[in-house]
N, C-alpha and C positions, 0 to 999 in steps of 0.2 A: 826645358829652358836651362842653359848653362850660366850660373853666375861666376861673380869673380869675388874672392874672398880674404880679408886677411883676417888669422887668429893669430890670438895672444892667450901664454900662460906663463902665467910668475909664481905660479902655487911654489916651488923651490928653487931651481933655477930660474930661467927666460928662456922663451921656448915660442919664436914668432913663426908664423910660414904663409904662403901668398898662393892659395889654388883655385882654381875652374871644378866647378861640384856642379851634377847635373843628373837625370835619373839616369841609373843605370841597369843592366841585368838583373842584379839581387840587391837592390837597392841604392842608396847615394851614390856613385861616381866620382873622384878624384882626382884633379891631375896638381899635382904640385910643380908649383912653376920655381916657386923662392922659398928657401929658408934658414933662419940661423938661431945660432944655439949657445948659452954659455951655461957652465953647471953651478957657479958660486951661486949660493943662496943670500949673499949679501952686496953684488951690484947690481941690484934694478936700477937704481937711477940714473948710475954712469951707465949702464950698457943698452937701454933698453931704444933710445934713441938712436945711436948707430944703429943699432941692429937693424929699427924699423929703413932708415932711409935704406941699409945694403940691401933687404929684402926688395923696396916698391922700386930699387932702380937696375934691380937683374935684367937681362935681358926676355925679350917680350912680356915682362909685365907693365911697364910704364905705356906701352900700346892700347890700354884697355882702361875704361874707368873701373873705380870700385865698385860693387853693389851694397858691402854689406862689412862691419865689423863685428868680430866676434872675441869675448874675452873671458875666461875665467874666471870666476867670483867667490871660489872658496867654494868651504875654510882650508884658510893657509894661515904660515904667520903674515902678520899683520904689513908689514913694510912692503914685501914684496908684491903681495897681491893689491895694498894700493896705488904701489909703480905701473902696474901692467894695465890698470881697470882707466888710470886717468891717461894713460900714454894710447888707449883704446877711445876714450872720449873725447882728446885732442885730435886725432885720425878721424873720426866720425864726424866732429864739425867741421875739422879743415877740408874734409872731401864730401860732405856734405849728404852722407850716407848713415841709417840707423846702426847705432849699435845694439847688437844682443847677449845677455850672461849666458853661460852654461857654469852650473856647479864642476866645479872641479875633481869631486868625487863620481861624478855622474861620467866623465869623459874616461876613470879610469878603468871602471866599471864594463865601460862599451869597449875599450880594448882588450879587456879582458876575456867577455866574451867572443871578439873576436878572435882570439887565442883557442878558444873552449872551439868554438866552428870548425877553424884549420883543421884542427886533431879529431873532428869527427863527432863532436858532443849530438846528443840528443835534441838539447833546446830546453831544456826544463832543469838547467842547473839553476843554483844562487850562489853568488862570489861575497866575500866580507872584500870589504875596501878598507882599506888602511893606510896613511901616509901621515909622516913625520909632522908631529904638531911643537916640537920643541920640547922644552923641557920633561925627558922623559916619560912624552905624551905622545897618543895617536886621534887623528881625526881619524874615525867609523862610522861604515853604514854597512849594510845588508844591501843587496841587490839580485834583480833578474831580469832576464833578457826580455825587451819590449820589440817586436819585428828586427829588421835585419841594423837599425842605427839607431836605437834607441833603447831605454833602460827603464825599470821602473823602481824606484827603493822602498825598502822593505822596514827601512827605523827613517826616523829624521837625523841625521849628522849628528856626531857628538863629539864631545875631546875629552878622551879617557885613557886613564895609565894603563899598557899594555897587558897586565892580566885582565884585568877586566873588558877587555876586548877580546881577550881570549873566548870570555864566556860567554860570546854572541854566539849561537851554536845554530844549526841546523842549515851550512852552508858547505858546498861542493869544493870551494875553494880560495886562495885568498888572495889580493893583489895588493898594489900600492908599494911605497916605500917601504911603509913600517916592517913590512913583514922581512923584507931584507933587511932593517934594523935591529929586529926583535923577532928574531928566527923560531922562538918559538908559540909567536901567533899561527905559525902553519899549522899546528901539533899535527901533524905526519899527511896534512894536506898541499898540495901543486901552488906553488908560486907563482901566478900570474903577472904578469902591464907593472915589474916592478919601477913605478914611474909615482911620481906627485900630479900630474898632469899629461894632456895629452889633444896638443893643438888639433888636430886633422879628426879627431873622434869629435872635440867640440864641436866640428863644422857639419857634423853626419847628426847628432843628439839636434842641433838648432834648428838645420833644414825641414828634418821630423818634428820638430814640437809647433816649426811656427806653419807648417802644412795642414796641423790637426788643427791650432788655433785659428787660419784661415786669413784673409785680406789683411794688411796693414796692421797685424799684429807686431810685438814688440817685445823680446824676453828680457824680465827685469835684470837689467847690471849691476845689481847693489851689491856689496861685498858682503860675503856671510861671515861674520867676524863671532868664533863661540867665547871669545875670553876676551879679554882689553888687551892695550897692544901693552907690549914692553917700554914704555914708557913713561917716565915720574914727575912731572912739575915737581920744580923744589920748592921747599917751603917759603914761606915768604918770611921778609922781617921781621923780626918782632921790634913791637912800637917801643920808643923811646922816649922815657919821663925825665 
């Protein structure tokens, strides 16, 4: 059964795309119909709404209803991931379809190893995932390949300064932003999915998890937020005698 799909990611930039996923030969299937892209890490909210409309009025997408939205959940900074997560919850009620999260390290993880596949890997690697958490910090996790669209993690997500991501050790290779940041998270290991995100793998990690969970399952979209956002209430007045 072919559905029809839109995913969203704002872990750094916006990253929306509109595709037909359906089983295929070596698993999920793909057709991307729509998609658009901007790199700043600081317009989610002006861009994220054009984007969505140019995406669902491409041609032959507006011919088909939606099945299903799909969006990122972290950890990212904080702004961006909650432009994409609620501009996914508006979409889901206005067409009247569930939405489902995929971690955002989880997505970058599955491209990764799709990378490790192309080149002829084994199957029994583990990738470090790393991407930009801001102030000279990374989100990390450990991962390995779960079947042909799907991952399994090996830590729970952290936000830690790039040495000490260093010393997650006993991994094949490393992907994510960070490591294009902080070049020497490789130490003399293959750069993988140098990306924050990565819509179209979201769509292959969800179809997998919510097939295992079976009928009218649902994957949480809460945002994985590991720190507070950059944000201060100012102090308030002080009283007046």
């Amino acid at each position: 059964m072919v559905v029809r799909i839109v995913s969203i990611d704002s872990s750094l930039g916006s990253s929306l795309l509109v595709a037909d996923a359906g089983p295929g030969t070596a698993g999920t299937a793909l057709s991307v119909l729509s998609r658009a892209e901007q790199s700043s890490p600081r317009r989610h909210a002006e861009s994220l709404g054009a984007m969505l409309a140019r995406v669902l009025a491409a041609p032959g997408v507006a011919d088909h209803p939606l099945d299903a939205v799909i969006a990122a959940t972290g950890p990212a900074p904080f702004t961006g991931l909650r432009a994409g997560l609620v501009t996914a919850r508006a979409l889901g009620r206005a067409r009247g379809v569930p939405v489902h999260g995929v971690p955002s390290l989880d997505a970058v993880a599955r491209a990764a190893f799709d990378e490790i596949a192309r080149a002829g890997g084994g199957g029994g690697e583990s990738v470090l995932v790393v991407t930009d958490a801001r102030r000279h910090e990374v989100y990390a996790a450990r991962y390995r390949a779960r079947g042909a669209d799907d991952v399994e993690p090996l830590d729970s997500p952290a936000v830690l300064a790039p040495d000490a991501a260093v010393r997650l050790g006993g991994v094949d290779a490393v992907a994510g932003s960070g490591a294009v940041l902080y070049p020497h998270l490789a130490a003399g290991r293959v750069v993988l999915a140098p990306v924050s995100g990565d819509p179209a793998a979201q769509i292959r990690v969800a179809l997998t998890r919510l097939a295992d969970a079976g009928p009218g399952a649902v994957l949480p979209a809460e945002p994985l937020y590991l720190r507070h956002a950059d944000v201060h209430m100012p102090a308030g007045r002080g009283r007046t005698l």
